[in-house]
C-alpha positions as CSV (number, residue, x, y, z in Angstrom):
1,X,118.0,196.7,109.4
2,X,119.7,200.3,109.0
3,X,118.2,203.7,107.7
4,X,120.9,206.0,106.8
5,X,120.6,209.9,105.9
6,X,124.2,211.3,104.5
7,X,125.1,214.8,106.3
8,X,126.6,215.7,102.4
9,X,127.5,218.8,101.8
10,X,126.9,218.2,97.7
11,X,124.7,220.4,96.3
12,X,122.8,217.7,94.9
13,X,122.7,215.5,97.6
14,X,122.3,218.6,100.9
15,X,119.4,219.9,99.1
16,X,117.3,216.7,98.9
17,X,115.6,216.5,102.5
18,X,114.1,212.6,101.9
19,X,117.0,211.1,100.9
20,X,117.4,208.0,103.0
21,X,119.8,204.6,102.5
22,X,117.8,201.4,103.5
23,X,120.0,198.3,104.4
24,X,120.3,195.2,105.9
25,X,123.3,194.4,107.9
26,X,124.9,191.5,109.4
27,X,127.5,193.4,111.1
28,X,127.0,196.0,113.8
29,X,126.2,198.8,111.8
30,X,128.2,201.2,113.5
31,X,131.2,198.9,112.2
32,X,129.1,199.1,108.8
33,X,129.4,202.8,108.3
34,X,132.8,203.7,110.1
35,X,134.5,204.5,106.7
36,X,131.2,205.9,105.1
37,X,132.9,209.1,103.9
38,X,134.6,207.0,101.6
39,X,132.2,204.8,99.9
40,X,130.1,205.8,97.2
41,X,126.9,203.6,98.6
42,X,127.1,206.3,101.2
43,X,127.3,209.5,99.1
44,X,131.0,209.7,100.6
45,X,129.7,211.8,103.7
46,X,129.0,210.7,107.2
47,X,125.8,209.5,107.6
48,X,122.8,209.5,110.5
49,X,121.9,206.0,111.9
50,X,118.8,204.4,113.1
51,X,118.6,200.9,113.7
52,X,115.5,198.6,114.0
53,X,116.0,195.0,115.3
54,X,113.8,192.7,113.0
55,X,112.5,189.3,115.0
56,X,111.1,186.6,113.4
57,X,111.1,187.8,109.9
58,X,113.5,187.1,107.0
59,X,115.3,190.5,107.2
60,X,116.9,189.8,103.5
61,X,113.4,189.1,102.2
62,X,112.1,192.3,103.9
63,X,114.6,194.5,102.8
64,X,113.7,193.5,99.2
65,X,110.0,194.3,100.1
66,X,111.0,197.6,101.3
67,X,113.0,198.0,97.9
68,X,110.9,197.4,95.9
69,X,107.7,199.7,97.7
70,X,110.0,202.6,97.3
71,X,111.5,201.7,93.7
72,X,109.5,204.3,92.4
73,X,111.1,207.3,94.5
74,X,115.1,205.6,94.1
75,X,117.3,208.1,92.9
76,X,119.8,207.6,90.4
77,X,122.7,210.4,91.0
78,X,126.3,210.8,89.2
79,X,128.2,212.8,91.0
């Protein structure tokens, strides 16, 4: 499981300061983000990692969970 902050330098993305990407990988996410200045999930900006290993829990399950708790603050941005 990944949380992701993009180091954008958007105007509409630089000034929101709790703007976070939550993910589940099943790659390294390192390898996951390597070309994140080019994919839209990513705001196209490199992006600050932290990692949390998830042990006996279904880590697609819990990502939904955590989805779906913070549905409510998702952003929906054209840019």
């Amino acid at each position: 499981m990944y949380v992701l902050k993009s180091k954008s330098t958007h105007p509409k993305i630089s000034k929101l300061n709790n703007l976070y990407k939550i993910g589940f990988s099943t790659v390294p996410v390192q390898k996951r983000v390597m070309n994140a200045r080019n994919e839209a999930t990513c705001l196209n900006a490199e992006v600050v990692v932290a990692t949390f290993k998830c042990v006996n829990v279904n880590t697609q399950k819990f990502e939904n969970l955590i989805h779906c708790f913070f549905s409510q603050a998702q952003l929906q941005i054209d840019i």
